[in-house]
C-alpha positions in Angstrom: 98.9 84.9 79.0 96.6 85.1 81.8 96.4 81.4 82.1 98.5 78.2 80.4 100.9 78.7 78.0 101.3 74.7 77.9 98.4 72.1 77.9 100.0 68.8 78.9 97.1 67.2 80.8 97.9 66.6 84.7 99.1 63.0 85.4 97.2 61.0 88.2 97.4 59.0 90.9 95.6 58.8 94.1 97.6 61.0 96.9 99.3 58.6 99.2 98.0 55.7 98.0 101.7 54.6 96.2 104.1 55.7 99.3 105.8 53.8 101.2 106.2 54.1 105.2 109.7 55.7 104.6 108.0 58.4 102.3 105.3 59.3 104.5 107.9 59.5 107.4 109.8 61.9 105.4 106.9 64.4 104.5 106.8 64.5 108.4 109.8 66.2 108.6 108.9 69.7 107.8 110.5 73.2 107.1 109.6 76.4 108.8 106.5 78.1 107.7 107.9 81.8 107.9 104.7 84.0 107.4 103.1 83.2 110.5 104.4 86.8 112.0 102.2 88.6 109.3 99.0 86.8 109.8 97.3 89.3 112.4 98.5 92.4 110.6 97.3 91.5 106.4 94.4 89.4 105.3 95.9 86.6 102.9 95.3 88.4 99.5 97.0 92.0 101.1 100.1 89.6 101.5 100.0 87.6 99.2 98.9 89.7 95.9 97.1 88.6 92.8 98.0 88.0 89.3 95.7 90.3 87.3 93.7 88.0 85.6 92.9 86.5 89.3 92.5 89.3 90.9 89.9 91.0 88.3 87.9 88.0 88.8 88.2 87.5 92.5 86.5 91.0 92.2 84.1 90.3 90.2 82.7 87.3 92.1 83.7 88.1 95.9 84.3 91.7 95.2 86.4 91.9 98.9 89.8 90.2 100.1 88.7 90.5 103.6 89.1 86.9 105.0 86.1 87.4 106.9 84.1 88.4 104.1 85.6 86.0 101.8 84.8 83.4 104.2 81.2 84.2 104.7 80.0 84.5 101.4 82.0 81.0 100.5 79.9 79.0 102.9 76.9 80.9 101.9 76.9 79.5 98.5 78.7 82.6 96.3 80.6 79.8 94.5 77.7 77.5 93.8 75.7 80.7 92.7 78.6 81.2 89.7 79.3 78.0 89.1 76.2 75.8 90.0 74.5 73.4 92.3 76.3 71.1 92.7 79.9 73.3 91.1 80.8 72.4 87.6 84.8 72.6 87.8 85.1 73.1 84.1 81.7 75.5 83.5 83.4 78.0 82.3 86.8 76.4 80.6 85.8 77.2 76.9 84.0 80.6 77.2 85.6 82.5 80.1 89.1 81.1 81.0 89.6 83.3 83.8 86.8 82.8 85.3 87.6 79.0 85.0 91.3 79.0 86.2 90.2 81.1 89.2 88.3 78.3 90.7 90.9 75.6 89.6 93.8 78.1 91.7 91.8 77.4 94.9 92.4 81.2 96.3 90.5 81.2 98.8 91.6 78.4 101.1 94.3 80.4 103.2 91.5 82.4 104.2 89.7 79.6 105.4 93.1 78.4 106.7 94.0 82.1 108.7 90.2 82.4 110.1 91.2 79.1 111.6 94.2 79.8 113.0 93.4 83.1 114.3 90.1 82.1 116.0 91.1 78.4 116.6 87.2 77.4 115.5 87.4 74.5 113.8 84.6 74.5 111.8 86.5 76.4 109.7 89.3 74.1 108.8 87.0 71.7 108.6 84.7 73.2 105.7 88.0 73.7 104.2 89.2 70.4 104.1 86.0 68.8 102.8 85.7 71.3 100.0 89.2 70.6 99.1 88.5 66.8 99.3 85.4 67.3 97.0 87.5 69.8 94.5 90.2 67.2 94.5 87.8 63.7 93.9 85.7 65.5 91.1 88.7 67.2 89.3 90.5 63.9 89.2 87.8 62.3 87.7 87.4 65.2 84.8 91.4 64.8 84.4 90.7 61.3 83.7 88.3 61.3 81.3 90.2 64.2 79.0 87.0 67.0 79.9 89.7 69.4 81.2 92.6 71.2 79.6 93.9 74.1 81.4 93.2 73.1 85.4 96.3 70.7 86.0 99.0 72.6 84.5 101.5 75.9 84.7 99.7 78.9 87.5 96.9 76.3 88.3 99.4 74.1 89.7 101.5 76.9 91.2 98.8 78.3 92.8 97.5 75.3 94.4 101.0 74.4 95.7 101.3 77.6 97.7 97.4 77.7 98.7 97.5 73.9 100.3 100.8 74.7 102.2 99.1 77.3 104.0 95.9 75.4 104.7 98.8 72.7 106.0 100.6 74.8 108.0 98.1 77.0 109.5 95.8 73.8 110.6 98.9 71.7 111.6 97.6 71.3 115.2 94.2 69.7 114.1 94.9 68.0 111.0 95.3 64.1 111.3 97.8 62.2 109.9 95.5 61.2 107.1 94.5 64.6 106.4 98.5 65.8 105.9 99.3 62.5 104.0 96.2 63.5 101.6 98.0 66.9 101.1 101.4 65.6 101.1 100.1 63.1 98.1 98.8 66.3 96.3 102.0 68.0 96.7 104.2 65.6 95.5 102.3 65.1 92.4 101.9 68.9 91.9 105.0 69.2 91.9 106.3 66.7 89.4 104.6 68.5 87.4 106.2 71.9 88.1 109.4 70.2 87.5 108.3 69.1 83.9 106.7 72.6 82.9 108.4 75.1 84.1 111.6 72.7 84.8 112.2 72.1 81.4 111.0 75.4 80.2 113.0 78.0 78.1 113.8 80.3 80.7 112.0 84.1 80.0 110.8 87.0 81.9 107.4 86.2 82.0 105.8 86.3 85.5 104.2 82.7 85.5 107.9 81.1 85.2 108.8 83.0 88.4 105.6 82.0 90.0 106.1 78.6 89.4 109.5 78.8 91.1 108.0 80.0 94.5 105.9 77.1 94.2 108.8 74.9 93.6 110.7 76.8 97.0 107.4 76.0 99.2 107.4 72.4 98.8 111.0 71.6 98.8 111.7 74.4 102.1 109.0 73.0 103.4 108.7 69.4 102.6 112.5 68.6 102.6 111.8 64.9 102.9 109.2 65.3 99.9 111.1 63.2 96.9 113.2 65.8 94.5 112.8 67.8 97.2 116.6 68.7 96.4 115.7 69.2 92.8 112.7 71.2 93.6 115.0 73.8 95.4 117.8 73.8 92.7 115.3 74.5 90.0 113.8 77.3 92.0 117.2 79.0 92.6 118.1 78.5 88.7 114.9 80.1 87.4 114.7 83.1 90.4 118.4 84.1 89.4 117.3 84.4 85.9 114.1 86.8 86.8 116.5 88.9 89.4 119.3 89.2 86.5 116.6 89.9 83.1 112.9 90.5 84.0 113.4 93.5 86.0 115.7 96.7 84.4 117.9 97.9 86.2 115.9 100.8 87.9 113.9 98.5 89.1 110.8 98.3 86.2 109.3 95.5 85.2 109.8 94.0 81.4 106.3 93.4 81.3 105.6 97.3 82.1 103.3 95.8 84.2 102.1 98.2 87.0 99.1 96.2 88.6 101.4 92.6 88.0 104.3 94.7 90.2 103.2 93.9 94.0 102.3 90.9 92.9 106.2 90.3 91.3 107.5 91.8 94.3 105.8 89.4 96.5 107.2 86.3 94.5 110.9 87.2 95.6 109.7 88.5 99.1 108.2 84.9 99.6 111.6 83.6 98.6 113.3 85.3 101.0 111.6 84.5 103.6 111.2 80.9 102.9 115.1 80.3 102.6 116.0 82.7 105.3 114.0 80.8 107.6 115.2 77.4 106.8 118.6 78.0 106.0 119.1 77.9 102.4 121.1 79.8 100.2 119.6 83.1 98.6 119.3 83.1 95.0 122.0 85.6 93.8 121.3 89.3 93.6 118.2 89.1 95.6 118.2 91.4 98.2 119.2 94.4 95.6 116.6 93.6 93.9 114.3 93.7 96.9 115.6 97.3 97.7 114.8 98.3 94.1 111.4 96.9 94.5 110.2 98.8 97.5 111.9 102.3 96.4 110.0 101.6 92.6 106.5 100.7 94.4 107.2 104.1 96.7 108.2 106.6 93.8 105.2 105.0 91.5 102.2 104.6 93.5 99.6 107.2 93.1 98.5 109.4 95.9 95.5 106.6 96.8 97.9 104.1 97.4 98.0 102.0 94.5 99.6 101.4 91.2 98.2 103.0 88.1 95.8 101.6 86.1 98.3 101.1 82.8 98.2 98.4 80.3 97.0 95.2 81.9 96.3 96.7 85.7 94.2 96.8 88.9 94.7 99.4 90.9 96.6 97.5 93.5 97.6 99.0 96.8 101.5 98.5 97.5 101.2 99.5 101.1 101.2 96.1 102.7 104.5 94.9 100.2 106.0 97.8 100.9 105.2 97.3 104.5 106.5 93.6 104.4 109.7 94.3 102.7 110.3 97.0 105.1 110.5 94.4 107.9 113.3 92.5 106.1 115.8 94.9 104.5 118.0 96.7 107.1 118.1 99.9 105.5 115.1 102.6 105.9 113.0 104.2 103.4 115.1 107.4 102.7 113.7 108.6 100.1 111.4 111.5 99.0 108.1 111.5 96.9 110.1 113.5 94.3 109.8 113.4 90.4 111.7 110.4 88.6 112.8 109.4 85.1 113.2 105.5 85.0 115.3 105.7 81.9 115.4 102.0 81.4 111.6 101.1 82.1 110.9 104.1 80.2 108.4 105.8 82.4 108.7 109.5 84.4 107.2 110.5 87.6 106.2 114.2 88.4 104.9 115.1 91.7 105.4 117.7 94.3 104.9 117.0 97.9 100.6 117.8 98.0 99.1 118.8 95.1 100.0 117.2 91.8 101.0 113.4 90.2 101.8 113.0 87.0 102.5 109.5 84.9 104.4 109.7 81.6 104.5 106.4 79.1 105.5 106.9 76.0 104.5 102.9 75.4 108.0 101.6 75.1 106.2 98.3 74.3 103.1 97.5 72.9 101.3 94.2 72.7 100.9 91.2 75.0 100.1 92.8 78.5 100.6 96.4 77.2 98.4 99.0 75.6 98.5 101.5 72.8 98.8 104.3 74.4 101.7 106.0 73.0 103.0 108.7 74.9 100.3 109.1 76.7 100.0 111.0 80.6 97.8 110.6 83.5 97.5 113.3 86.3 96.1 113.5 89.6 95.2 117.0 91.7 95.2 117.2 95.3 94.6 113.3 95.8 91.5 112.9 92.9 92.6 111.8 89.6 91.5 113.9 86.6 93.1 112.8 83.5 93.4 108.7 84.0 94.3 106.2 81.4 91.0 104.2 80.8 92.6 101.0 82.6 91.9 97.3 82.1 89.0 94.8 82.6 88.3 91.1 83.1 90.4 89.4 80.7 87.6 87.1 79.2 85.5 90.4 78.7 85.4 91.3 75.0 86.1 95.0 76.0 89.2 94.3 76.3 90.6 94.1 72.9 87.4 95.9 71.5 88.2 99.3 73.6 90.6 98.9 76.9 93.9 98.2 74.5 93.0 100.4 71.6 94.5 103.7 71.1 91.9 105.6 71.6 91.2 104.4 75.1 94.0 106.3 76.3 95.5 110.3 76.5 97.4 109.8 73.2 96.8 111.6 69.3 95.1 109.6 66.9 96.7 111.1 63.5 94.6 110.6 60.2 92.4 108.6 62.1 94.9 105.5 62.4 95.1 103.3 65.3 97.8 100.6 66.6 96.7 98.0 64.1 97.5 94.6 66.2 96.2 95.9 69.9 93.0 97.2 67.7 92.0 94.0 66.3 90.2 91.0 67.9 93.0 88.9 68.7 93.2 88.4 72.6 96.9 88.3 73.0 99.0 89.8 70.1 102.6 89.5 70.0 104.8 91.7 72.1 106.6 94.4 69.9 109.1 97.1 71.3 109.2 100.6 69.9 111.5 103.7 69.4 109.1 105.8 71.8 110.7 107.5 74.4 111.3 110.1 77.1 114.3 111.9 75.3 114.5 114.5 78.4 113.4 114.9 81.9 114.8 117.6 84.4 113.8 119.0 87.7 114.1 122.4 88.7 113.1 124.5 91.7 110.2 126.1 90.2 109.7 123.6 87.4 110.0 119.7 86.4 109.8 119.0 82.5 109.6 115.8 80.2 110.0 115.2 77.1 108.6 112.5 74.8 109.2 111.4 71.0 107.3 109.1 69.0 109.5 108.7 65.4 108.1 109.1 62.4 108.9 105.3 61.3 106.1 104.3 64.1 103.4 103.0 61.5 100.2 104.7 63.2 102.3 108.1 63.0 101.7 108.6 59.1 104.9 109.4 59.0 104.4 112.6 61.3 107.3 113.0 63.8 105.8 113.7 67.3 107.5 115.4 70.8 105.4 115.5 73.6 106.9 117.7 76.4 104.7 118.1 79.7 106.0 121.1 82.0 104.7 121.4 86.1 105.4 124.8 86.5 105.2 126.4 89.9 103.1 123.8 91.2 100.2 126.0 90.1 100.0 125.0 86.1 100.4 121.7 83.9 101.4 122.7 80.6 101.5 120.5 77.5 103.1 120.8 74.3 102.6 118.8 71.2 105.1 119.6 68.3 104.3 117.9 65.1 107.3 117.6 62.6 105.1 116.7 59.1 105.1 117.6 55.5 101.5 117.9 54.2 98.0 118.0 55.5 97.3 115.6 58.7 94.2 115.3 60.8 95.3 115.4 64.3 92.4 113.9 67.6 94.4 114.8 70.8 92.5 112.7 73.3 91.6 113.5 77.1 90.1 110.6 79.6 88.7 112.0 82.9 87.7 110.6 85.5 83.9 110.6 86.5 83.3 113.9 86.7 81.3 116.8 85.1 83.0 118.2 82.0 82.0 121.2 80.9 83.1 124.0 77.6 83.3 127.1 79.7 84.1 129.4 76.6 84.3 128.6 73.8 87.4 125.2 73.5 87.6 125.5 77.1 87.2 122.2 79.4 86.2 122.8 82.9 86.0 119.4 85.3 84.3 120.1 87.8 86.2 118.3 90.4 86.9 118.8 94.1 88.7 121.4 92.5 87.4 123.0 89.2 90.4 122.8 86.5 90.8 124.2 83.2 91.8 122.9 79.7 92.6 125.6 77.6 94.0 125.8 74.4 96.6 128.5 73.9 95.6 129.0 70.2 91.7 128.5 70.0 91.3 129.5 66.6 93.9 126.3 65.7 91.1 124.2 67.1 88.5 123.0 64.6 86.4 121.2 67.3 86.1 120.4 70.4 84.5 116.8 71.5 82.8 115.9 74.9 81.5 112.1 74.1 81.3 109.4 76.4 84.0 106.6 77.3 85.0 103.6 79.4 87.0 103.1 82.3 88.3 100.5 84.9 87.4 101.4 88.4 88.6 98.3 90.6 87.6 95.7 87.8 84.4 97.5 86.9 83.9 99.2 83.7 81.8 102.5 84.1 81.3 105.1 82.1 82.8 108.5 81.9 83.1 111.8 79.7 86.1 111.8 77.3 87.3 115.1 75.2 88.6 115.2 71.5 90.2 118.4 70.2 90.6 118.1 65.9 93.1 120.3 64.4 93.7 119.6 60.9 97.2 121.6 59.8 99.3 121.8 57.0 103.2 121.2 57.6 104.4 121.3 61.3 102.0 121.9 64.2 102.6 123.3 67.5 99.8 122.8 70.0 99.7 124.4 73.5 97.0 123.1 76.2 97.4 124.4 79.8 95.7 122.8 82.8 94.8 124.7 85.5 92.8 125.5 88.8 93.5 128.9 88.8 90.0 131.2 87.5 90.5 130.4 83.8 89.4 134.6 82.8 92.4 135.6 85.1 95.0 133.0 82.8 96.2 134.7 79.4 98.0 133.1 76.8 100.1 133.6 74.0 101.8 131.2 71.7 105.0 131.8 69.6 106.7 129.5 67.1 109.6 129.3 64.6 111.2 126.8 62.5 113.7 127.0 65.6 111.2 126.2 68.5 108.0 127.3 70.0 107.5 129.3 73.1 104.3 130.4 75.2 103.9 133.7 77.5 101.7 132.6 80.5 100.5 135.5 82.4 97.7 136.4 85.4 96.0 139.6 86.7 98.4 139.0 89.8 101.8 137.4 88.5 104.2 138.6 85.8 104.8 136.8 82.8 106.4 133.6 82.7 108.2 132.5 79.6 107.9 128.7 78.4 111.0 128.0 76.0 111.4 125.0 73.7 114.2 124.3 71.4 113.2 122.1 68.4 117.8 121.3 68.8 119.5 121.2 71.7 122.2 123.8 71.0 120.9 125.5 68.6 119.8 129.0 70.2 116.4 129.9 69.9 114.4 132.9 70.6 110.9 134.3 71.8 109.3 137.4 73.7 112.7 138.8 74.3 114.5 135.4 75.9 116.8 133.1 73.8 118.2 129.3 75.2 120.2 126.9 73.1 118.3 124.2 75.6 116.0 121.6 75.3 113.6 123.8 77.4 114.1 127.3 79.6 111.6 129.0 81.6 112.4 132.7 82.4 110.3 135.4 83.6 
């Protein structure tokens, strides 16, 4: 998934070498290179975002997407300290893909390329050039004697396509003509091979497809006397119209559920736009909606750092520079508020107030492939730190992975009778996509209160056959209230699960978390004595690609029957906050009260409809609050 999902071997033939005069006359008559405007503002990899599996690895190795940076290290030797002296292109191909492909995508050369063209030293372009020269003569020779599988081929190809435009474009005014033939020649074969993979490809929503249709855009917008340059762009347009019409939902999600992949998507059709916009081509159908959907999803989404969430297959990946780019090409203006949002059709909700609180819902509509098993699980932030956080993702070819990063228990979910998602728990690197019936069955948003509701069915196979609602209740801006209701028959062992961030966790009395934050906040159980034991061990999480250590909390219940759980997060002094649960075979309900506040009444109806009651106050709703 991170790499090929076809191995045809690349097809050969010295660059230039076979063209005729007319043909290199043609590749002289070029398009408009429209990204020229953003060059002073974003280094390359800020505007031109990542796949996952690339950008994990371009962490890893150059840990920066400063050009500058990128730059320095590269001509210091980084790559031949990875990948040996003198490089072995294909050191890596059998035991870490990624690691391999990365090299192959060449995704470093527009930094090269924008160094160059900002600073006008040439020494820069130069160093470029040979290195692409070398890559090109010793790849070609590997191709030819069968000793690689994966370089020539799908994202490597795509990749390359866009990468070798820019160094083009940007070092126009000092290449010679042999130099832009010997790019020309590797465009032209690149992209007969675009043509053939993703040409005659099944069309999906999978993000290499659409990938490999920007490629096809760049070389036939801006090669227009490149042969098929015609087919190039009509193959584009056919595949782009199928991602803007079914990879995206309609509220603007992605199929994948990919966060991290998102600014990455985004800048796919961005790219488009601006390459046919500038010379003059038609717009693939139902683009710019889709652009506008983009930016307002990236805006509602992105956590108070910035960035996208760490969920299922995901770098945290800043959105301000896409959301900055699209901004200069749609007409209309960012209108909208940082308020709370249910996207009903991605299946994920949003709960935030305007300063203190985020919240992440994701009941796991999807599991498998890119996505985790984390069902119904929640992440929250509190005043700009994160303190509950999903446990992320890590280098694709690490073995982590699959052994913790996509199991259940790597996220803010409830293991029941000790069973786990069988197919993202097992070794197997990429298991097969598989939708589920979990859900956010209710969200609404209230002056004083914004609630969501969850439901995992009891047909899901790590369930047990327990039903499970999850409700999550921001209540004055001051608490974060959570509610488990278990619909079972017999005895079940219940592990609800909390990931923090790295910070100090501590049991202030007895069953009561304290993380000591900025900000201390409290867990605490509104029935302690339902609580046979409380946890602190230690787990994993992703920060930026790196896998560090940090404390994770297990409370085990065991219960007979239905189980109603209460836990309340809080900053307020945990001795000033008292609780009380009530439940019926109608609902459950919890009195929260301080020292300095009257009561306040949490209602929630097991039926809509059906009237329930508790400490005096009755609804026939979903959930009331009432003081």
């Amino acid at each position: 998934m991170g790499y090929a999902l076809c191995h045809k071997a690349y097809p050969f033939g010295q660059p230039g070498a076979h063209l005729s005069q007319r043909q290199l006359t043609l590749h002289d008559q070029t398009g408009t290179f429209p990204f020229v405007q953003f060059l002073e503002q974003f280094n390359i990899g800020e505007f031109i975002p990542k796949d996952q599996g690339g950008k994990f690895i371009q962490m890893e190795i150059l840990k920066t997407e400063e050009d500058a940076l990128i730059v320095e290290k590269i001509q210091n030797g980084i790559l031949q300290f990875v990948y040996g002296d003198p490089i072995d292109w294909i050191r890596f191909e059998k035991q870490e893909l990624e690691k391999s492909v990365w090299l192959a995508r060449l995704y470093f050369l527009p930094s090269f390329a924008r160094i160059y063209y900002l600073t006008k030293e040439k020494h820069y372009l130069d160093y470029a050039f040979s290195f692409t020269r070398l890559w090109y003569r010793e790849n070609s020779q590997l191709a030819q004697e069968g000793k690689t599988r994966y370089n020539w081929t799908d994202m490597q190809i795509a990749w390359r396509c866009i990468h070798l435009s820019w160094l083009y474009f940007l070092g126009e005014d000092q290449l010679s003509r042999n130099d832009k033939e010997f790019i020309a020649g590797i465009l032209q074969n690149h992209s007969s091979v675009l043509l053939e993979h993703f040409g005659e490809q099944k069309l999906n929503e999978f993000n290499h497809q659409a990938h490999g249709a920007l490629a096809m855009l760049y070389v036939g917008a801006l090669f227009p006397g490149m042969p098929h340059a015609g087919e190039l762009l009509s193959t584009a347009q056919r595949i782009l119209e199928h991602h803007i019409r079914h990879a995206f939902y309609p509220d603007g999600g992605n199929m994948e559920q990919m966060f991290g992949y998102y600014p990455f998507e985004a800048h796919i059709f961005r790219d488009a736009y601006l390459l046919c916009t500038a010379n003059n081509i038609a717009l693939p159908a139902g683009i710019e909606p889709l652009l506008y959907k983009m930016r307002d999803y990236l805006l509602m989404v992105k956590q108070p750092d910035d960035t996208m969430p760490v969920v299922n297959d995901s770098y945290e990946m800043p959105v301000t520079p896409i959301v900055a780019t699209l901004s200069t090409l749609l007409s209309q203006p960012i209108s909208q508020k940082n308020r709370s949002k249910l996207f009903a059709e991605t299946q994920i909700g949003i709960v935030r107030d305007d300063a203190d609180w985020y919240l992440l819902a994701n009941p796991a509509k999807s599991i498998g492939a890119h996505m985790h098993a984390g069902r119904l699980a929640f992440n929250f932030w509190y005043k700009g730190s994160p303190l509950l956080r999903d446990s992320g993702c890590c280098n694709y070819d690490d073995p982590l992975l699959v052994s913790w990063y996509r199991t259940t228990k790597a996220h803010n979910t409830v293991i029941i009778d000790g069973k786990s998602d069988a197919a993202t728990s097992a070794d197997i690197l990429w298991t097969a996509k598989r939708e589920t019936d979990n859900k956010i069955v209710d969200f609404e948003q209230q002056h004083d209160y914004t609630f969501l509701r969850m439901h995992s069915p009891a047909s899901e196979e790590v369930n047990g056959s327990v039903e499970w609602y999850r409700s999550l209740v921001l209540v004055h801006q001051k608490y974060l209230v959570l509610y488990d209701y278990f619909k079972a028959a017999g005895s079940h062992d219940y592990e609800i699960l909390f990931h923090f961030d790295r910070t100090d966790v501590s049991v202030s009395r007895e069953k009561i978390l304290t993380l000591h934050n900025k900000e201390a906040m409290h867990c605490i159980p509104a029935d302690l004595t339902l609580v046979d034991n409380l946890q602190i061990t230690e787990g994993l999480i992703a920060v930026k690609g790196k896998t560090e250590r940090a404390p994770m909390a297990t409370y085990t219940i065991k219960a007979d029957g239905d189980l109603h759980s209460f836990m309340l997060f809080t900053p307020q002094d945990e001795q000033e906050v008292m609780l009380q649960k009530f439940t019926s075979d109608k609902g459950a309900a919890l009195q929260l009260k301080t020292k300095h506040q009257q009561a306040v009444h949490l209602l929630f109806a097991n039926e809509k409809g059906v009237p329930f009651s508790a400490f005096g106050k009755q609804t026939d709703k979903p959930f009331e609050i009432t003081q």
